[in-house]
N, CA, C and O of each residue as an XYZ file, in Angstrom:
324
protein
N     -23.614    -46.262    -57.200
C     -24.356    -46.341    -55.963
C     -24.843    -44.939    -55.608
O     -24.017    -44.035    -55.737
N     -26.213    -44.594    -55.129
C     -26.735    -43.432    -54.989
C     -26.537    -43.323    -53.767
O     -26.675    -44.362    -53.122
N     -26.119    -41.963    -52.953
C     -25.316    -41.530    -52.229
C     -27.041    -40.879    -51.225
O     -28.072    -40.319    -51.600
N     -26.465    -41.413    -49.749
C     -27.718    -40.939    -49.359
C     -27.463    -39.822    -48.312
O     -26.814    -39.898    -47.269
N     -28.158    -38.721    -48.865
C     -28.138    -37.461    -48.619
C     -29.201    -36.928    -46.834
O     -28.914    -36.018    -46.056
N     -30.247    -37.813    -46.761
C     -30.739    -37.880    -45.568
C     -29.785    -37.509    -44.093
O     -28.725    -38.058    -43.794
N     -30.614    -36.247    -43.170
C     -29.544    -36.215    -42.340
C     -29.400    -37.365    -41.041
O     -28.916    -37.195    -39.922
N     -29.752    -38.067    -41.391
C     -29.794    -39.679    -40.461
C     -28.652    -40.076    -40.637
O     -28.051    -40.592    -39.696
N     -28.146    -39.958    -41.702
C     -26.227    -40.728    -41.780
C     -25.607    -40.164    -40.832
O     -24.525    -40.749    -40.807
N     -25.612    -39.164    -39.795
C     -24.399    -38.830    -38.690
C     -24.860    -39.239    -37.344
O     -25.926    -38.846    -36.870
N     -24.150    -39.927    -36.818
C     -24.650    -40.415    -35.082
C     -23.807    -39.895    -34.468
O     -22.585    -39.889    -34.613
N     -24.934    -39.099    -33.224
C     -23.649    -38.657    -31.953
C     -23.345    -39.750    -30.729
O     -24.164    -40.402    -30.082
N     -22.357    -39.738    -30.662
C     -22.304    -41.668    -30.004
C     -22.935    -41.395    -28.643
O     -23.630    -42.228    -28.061
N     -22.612    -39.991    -28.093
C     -23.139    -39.755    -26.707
C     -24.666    -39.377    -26.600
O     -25.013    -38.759    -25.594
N     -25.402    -39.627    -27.345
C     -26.476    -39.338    -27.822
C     -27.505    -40.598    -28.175
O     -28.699    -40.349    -28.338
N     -27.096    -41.712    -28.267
C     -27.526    -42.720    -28.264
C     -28.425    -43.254    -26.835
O     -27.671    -43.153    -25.867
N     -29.663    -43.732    -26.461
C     -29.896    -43.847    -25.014
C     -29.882    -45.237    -25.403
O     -29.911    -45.748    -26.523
N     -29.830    -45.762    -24.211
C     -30.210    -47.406    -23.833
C     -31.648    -48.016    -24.379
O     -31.986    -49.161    -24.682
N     -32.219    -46.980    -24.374
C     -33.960    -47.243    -25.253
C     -33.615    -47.909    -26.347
O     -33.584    -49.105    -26.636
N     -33.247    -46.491    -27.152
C     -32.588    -46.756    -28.548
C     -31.991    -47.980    -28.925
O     -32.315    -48.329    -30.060
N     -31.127    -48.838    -28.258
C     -30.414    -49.791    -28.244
C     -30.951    -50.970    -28.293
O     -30.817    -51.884    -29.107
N     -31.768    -50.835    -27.049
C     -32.584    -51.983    -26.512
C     -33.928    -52.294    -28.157
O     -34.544    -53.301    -28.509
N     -33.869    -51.001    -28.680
C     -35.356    -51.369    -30.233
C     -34.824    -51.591    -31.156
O     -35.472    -51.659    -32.200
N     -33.524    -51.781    -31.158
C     -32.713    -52.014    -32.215
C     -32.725    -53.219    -32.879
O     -32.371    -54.173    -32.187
N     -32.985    -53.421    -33.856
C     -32.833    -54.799    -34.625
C     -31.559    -56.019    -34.191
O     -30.385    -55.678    -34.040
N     -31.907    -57.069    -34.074
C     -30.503    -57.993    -33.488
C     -29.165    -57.285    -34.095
O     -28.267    -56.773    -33.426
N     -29.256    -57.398    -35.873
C     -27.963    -56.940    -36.359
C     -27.557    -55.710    -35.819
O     -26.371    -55.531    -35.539
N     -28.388    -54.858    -35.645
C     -28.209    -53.496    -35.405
C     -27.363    -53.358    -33.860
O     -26.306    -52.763    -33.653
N     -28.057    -53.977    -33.064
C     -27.775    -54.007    -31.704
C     -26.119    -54.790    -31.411
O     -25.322    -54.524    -30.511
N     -26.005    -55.705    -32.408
C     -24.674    -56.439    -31.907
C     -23.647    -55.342    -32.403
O     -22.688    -55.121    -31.664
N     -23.783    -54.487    -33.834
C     -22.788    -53.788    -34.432
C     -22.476    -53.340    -33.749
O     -21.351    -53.415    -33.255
N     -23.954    -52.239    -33.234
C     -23.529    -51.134    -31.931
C     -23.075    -51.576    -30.950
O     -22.670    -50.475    -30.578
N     -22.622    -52.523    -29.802
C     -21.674    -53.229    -29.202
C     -20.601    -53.615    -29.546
O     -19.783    -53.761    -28.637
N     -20.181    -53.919    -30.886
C     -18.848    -53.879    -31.117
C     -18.754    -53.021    -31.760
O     -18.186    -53.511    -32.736
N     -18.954    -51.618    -32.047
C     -18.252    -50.576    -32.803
C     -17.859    -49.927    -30.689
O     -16.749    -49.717    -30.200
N     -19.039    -49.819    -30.090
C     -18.620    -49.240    -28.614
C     -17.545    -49.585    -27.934
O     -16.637    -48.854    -27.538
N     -17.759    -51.422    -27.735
C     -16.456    -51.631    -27.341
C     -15.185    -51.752    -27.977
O     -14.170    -52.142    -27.400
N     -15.286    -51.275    -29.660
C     -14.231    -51.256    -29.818
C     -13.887    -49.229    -29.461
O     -12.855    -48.559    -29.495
N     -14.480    -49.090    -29.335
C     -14.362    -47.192    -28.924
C     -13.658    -47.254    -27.519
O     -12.501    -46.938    -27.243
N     -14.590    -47.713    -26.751
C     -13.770    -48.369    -25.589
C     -12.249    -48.524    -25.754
O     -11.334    -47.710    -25.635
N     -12.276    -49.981    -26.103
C     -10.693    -50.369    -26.265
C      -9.693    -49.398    -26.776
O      -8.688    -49.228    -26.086
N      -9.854    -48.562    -28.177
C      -9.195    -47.547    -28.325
C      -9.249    -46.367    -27.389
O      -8.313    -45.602    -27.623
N      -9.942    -46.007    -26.516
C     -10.195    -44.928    -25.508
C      -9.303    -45.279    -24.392
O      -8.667    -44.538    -23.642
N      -9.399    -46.758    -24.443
C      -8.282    -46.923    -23.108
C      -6.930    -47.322    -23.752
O      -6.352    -47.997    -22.901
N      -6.253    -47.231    -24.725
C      -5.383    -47.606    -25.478
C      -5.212    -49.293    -25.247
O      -4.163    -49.853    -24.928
N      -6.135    -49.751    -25.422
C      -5.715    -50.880    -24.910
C      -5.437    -52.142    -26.099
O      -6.084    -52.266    -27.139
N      -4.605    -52.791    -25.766
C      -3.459    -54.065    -27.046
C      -4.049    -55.233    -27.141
O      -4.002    -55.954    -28.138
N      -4.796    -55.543    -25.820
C      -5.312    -56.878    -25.582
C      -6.610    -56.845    -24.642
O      -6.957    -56.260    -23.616
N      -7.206    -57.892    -25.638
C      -8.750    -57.890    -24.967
C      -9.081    -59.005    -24.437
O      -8.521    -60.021    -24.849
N     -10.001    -59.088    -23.466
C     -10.656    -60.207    -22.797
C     -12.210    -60.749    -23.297
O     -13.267    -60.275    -22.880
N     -12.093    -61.745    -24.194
C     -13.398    -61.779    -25.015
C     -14.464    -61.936    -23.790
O     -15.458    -61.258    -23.529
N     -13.503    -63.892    -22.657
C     -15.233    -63.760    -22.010
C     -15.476    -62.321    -20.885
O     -16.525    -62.311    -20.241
N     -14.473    -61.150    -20.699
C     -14.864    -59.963    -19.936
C     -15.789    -58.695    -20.650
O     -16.331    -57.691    -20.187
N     -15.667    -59.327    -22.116
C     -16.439    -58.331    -22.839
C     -18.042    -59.038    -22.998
O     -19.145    -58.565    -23.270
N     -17.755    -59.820    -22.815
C     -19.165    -60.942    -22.783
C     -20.105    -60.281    -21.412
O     -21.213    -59.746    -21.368
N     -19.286    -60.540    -20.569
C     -19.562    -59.709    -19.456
C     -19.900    -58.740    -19.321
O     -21.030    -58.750    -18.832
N     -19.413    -57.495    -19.543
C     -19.408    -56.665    -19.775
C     -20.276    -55.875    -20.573
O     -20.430    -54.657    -20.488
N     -20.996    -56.896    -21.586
C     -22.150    -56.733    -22.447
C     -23.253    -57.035    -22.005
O     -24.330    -56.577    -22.388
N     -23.031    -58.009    -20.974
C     -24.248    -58.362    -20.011
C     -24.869    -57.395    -18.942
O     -26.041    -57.215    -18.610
N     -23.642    -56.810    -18.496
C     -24.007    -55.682    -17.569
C     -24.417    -54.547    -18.309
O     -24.977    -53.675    -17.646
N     -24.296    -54.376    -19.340
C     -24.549    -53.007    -20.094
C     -26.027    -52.652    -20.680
O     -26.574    -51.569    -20.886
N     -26.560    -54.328    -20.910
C     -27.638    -54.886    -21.439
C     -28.642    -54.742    -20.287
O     -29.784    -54.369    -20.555
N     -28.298    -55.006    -19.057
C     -29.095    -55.309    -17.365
C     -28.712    -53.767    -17.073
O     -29.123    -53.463    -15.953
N     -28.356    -53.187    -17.423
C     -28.151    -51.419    -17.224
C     -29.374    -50.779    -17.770
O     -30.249    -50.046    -17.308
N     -29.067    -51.429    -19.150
C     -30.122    -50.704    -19.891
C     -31.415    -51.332    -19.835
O     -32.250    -50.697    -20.479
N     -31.696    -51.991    -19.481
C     -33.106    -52.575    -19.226
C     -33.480    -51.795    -17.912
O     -34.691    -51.596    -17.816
N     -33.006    -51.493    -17.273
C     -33.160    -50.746    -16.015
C     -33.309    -49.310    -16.116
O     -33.856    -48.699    -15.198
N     -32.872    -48.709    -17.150
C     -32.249    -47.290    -17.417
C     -32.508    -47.041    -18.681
O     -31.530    -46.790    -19.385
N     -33.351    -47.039    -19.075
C     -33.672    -46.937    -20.623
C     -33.571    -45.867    -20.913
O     -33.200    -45.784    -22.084
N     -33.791    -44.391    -20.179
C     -33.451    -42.943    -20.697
C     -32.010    -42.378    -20.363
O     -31.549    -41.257    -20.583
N     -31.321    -43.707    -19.649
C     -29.976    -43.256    -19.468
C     -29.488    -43.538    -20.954
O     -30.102    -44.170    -21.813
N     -27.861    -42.737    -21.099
C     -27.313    -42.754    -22.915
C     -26.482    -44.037    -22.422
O     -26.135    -44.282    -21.267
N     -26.238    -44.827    -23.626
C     -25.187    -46.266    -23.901
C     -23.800    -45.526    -23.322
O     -22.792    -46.044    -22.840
N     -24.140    -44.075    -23.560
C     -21.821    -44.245    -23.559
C     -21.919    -44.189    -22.029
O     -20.928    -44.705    -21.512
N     -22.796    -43.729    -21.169
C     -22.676    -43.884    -19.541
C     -22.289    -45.451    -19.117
O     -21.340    -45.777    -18.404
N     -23.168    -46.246    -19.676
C     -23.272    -47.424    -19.586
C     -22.094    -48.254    -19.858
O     -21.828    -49.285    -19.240
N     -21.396    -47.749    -20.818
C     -20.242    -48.197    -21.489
C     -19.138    -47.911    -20.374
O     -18.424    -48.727    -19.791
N     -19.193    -46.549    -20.245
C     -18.075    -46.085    -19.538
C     -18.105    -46.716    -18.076
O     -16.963    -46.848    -17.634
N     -19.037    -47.112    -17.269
C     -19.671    -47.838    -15.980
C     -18.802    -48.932    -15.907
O     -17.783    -49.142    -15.249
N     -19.679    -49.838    -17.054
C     -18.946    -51.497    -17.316
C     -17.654    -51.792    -18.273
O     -17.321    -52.939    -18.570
N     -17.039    -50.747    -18.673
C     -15.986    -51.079    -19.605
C     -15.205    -50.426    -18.816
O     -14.008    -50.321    -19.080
């Protein structure tokens, strides 16, 4: 497998805006919601999750960012999570 050298392979998570998110391809957009909230969950040490509060929680983040498109995802995250 050829190894890709492009400097696009490193993301700064706080660096991400709600724009960004919102042009994101479906697959793209769901990953980035569960790699966040799982950043989340480890940020708050937390053992046990609430699927329909993350449902939620994705809703508000989504109605954030439609509103706030030059605001970054981890504000957003940190708001509703």
């Amino acid at each position: 497998m050829a190894q890709d050298t492009s400097e696009d392979t490193k993301v700064e998570l706080n660096q991400i805006s709600c724009r960004e998110l919102l042009k994101m391809p479906g697959k793209d957009k769901e990953l980035t919601f569960i790699f966040f909230h799982g950043f989340m969950t480890a940020k708050k040490n937390q053992m046990v999750i609430d699927r329909i509060a993350l449902r939620e929680a994705t809703d508000k983040i989504t109605d954030y960012c439609i509103n706030n498109p030059d605001s970054m995802l981890m504000t957003a995250f940190e708001e509703y999570r």
